[in-house]
C-alpha positions, 0 to 999 in steps of 0.5 A: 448470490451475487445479482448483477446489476446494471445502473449508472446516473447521468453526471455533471459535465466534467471540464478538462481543467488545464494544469495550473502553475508549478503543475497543479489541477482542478477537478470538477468545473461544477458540483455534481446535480445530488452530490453522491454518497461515498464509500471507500473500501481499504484492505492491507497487503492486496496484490493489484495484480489479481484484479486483472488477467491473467493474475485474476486466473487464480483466485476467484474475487467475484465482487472485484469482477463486480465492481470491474463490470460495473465500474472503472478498474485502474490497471497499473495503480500505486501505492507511495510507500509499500508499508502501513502507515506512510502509505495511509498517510498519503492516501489520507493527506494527498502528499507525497511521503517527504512532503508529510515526512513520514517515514516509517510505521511510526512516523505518520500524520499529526493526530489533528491533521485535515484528512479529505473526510475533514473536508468533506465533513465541513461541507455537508456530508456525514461521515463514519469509519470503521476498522484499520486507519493507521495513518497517524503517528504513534502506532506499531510496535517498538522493534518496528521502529528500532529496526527502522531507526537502525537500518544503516547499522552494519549488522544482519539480524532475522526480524521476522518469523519464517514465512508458514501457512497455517489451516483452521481447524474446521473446515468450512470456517467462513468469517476466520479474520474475526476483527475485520468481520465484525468491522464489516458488520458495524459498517453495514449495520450503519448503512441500514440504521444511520446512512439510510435514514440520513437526509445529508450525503455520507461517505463511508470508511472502512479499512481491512486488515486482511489479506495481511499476515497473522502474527506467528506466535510459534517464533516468539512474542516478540516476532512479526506477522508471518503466519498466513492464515485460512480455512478449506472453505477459502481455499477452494476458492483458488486454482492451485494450478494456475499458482506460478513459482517465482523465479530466484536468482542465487543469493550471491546474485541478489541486489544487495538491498533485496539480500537485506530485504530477504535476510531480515525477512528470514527468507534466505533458507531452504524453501521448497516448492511445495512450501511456496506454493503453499504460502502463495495459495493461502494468500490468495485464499485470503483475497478471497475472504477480503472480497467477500467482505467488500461484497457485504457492503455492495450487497447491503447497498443494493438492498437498501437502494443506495447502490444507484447513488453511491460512488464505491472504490475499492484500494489497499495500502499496499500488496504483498510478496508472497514469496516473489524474489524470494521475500514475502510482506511488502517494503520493496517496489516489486510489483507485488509489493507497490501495486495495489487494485483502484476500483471506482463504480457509481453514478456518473462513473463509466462501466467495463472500464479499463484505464492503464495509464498510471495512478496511486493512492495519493489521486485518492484525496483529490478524487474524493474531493471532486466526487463531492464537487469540492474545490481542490487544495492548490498544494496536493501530489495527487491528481483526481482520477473522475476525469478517467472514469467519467462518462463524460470521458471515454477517451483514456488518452484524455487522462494524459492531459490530467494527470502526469504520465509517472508516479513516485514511490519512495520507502525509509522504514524497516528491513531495506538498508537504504531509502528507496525511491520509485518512478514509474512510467508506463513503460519503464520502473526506474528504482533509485537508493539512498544518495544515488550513488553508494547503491546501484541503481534498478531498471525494469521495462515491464512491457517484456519483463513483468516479473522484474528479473533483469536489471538493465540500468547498466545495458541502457545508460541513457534511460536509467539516466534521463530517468534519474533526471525525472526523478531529481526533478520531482524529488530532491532524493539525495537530500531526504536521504540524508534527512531520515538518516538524520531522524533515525540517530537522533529518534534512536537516541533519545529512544535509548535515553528514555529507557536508561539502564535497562536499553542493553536487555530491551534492545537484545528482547526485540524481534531480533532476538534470536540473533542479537542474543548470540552475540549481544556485544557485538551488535551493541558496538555495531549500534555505538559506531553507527552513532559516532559515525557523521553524527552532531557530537552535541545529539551525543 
């Protein structure tokens, strides 16, 4: 039983620090009194939206209402790419995805690249991880990073399994992500047998796999992850009522990157709403069984009296679609997909907070820097976040000052046709392709369409252009285009290279295989233009 519990410390006074040259901050002016412990707890493909009303409505995640209780919950948090790896990597590095240029799945962090918990390390505290990290390059599957590299090529191919439920067989089935409970246990376990007895202040990982999709072994072994999986017992959890149908426009009315999108996904069928509903249901049964698991660590924490002295935020890499605009997984800046729940709670850090202005997951490595009263990098992306959830602070609009009133997201990987690139501002999601002129540009004002269904870039051209402005002024977005379309052909060349005579079988085998192998020709020479296309003849 969750037992409420109401006790913040008193924190070192936090400065206002006024932005440096080229925009940079500093964090906190002094370190704090005991420097706090620190936990951080990362799912997968966690909807942020149901961390608060009215998505919270749906599902019942009595540990978010927790820590949201007792801690500062950010209303409109972001991740900087919505995929795994490049996600991760600017969580772990402070930097947006072009400054660490990495681009998609396998593309991430060098190995020996110095994370935030590196920096904390060298200066006193203990450290310890535990489950999914997927931050460095290397990792996923060799059609993730095919379809990547070859995502300009002009052919369509299903790259994913069709989107299914699938309901354990018995039905009080608690702990039915196995993997990411014994995580959980390891890291309590560490929490009563090392961090309790430690004399030195700790930080802790861990990183969830769930709410992410299983594997769908039914569409073949080389197939994604499509399968969303629960038991009754998680289910009960969820108000099928207040489940909404997402609206979909007809697919000859799609943005032609979202009909990619939807396409690859293997979405463009015939769904019905029974289907939907279903799906939809079963990912929020999901979240469920995630806050439970974050629940073990609170609890263990308050059980062994650690509670009181430990700073513990709650994040994920990215959310998950579950079927809005007609896709599912994420890779899109729809707000299912890019926006993720933030939760901070701990000594010094305010209750019942609710701070709306915008952040994402790049403000985590300064944050945790500063919690740890360590002076800041002069070169990161990310802005600390304790200024907004102190109790020294209890204006929001103080936050302004600290932080810029936008943040970047952009994507270069798998099933989107075209690097992507996201402003948000507190009104306004300003969504530009490519070279920002060969693909039409998306404009939402989400403050009167939260669901993202009208595009008005063309009705309001001196928005979409002051924000195209912004945008240039933060990214030079035409210009790393230009570099992934570089890095895709020549990592898919010497990838080809590397498997010689076999590449005509190995390519027509990936996860598009029930496509590709109905005209293999076809899409080879599709793949050989693309090559001759703008290419170095000298990579050739």
């Amino acid at each position: 039983m969750l037992l409420l519990w109401v006790s913040v410390f008193a924190a070192s006074a936090l400065a206002a620090p006024a932005p440096g040259a080229g925009g940079q901050r500093r964090g906190a002016v002094q370190a704090w009194p005991d420097a706090p412990n620190v936990v951080l707890v990362v799912s997968d493909s966690f909807d942020g939206r149901l961390t608060f009303y009215p998505g919270s409505q749906v599902v019942k995640l009595p540990f978010i209402s927790f820590m949201k209780a007792h801690g500062t919950s950010f209303l409109n948090a972001y991740t900087n790419s919505p995929i795994c790896c490049p996600s991760r990597a600017a969580m772990w590095s402070g930097l947006f995805t072009h400054l660490t240029e990495s681009w998609n799945n396998f593309k991430g962090l060098d190995p020996n690249y110095t994370t935030w918990m590196d920096v904390m390390e060298k200066h006193g505290y203990r450290t310890q991880k535990f489950g999914k990290l997927d931050y460095t390059s290397g990792h996923h599957s060799i059609s993730n990073r095919v379809e990547a590299w070859t995502r300009d090529v002009a052919f369509l191919l299903r790259q994913e399994g069709r989107p299914m439920v699938n309901l354990a067989p018995k039905k009080t089935k608690v702990r039915v992500m196995e993997a990411d409970w014994k995580n959980t246990d390891r890291a309590v376990n560490w929490l009563r047998k090392e961090a309790s007895n430690s004399t030195q202040p700790f930080v802790l990982y861990l990183g969830l796999n769930l709410p992410h999709p299983y594997p769908s072994p039914s569409s073949g072994e080389n197939f994604g992850s499509s399968t969303f999986h629960t038991s009754l017992y998680w289910l009960k959890k969820v108000s099928y009522d207040a489940i909404k149908i997402p609206k979909w426009p007809p697919l000859s009315e799609m943005h032609p990157v979202d009909y990619y999108s939807s396409y690859t996904k293997n979405c463009t069928g015939k769904f019905t709403e029974k289907e939907i509903k279903n799906i939809r249901a079963f990912y929020y049964a999901m979240c469920a069984e995630t806050d439970a698991m974050l629940g073990e660590i609170i609890l263990a924490l308050r059980q062994l009296g650690l509670l009181q002295k430990t700073v513990v935020i709650y994040t994920a890499d990215h959310g998950e679609l579950a079927m809005e605009h007609r896709q599912f997984y994420k890779m899109s800046m729809y707000e299912a997909s890019s926006h993720v729940p933030l939760l901070i709670m701990g000594p010094g850090i305010q209750a019942n907070l609710q701070v709306s202005s915008v952040v994402s997951l790049v403000d985590i490595y300064p944050t945790m820097l500063d919690i740890a009263g360590i002076p800041l990098p002069q070169n990161l992306s990310g802005y600390s976040l304790l200024p907004s959830s102190s109790e020294m602070f209890k204006n929001e609009q103080k936050l302004e000052n600290l932080h810029p009133p936008w943040i970047l997201s952009e994507f270069h990987g798998c099933n989107v046709n075209a690097s992507t690139y996201m402003l948000r501002t507190n009104q306004w999601k300003y969504i530009a392709y490519s070279d920002g002129a060969s693909v039409l540009p998306q404009l939402f004002d989400l403050s009167s369409d939260p669901d993202e269904l009208t595009n008005i870039a063309a009705k309001f051209p001196e928005v979409t252009s002051s924000l195209d402005q912004k945008l240039r002024s933060i990214i030079n977005y035409p210009k790393v285009s230009a570099s992934v379309h570089q890095y895709n052909k020549e990592q898919f060349i010497k990838w080809k290279q590397s498997i010689g005579q076999n590449y005509s079988n190995v390519i027509a085998n990936l996860r598009w295989h029930q496509d590709w192998l109905k005209k293999p020709k076809k899409y080879e020479n599709a793949i050989d233009q693309w090559l001759k296309s703008h290419s170095d003849p000298k990579t050739i």
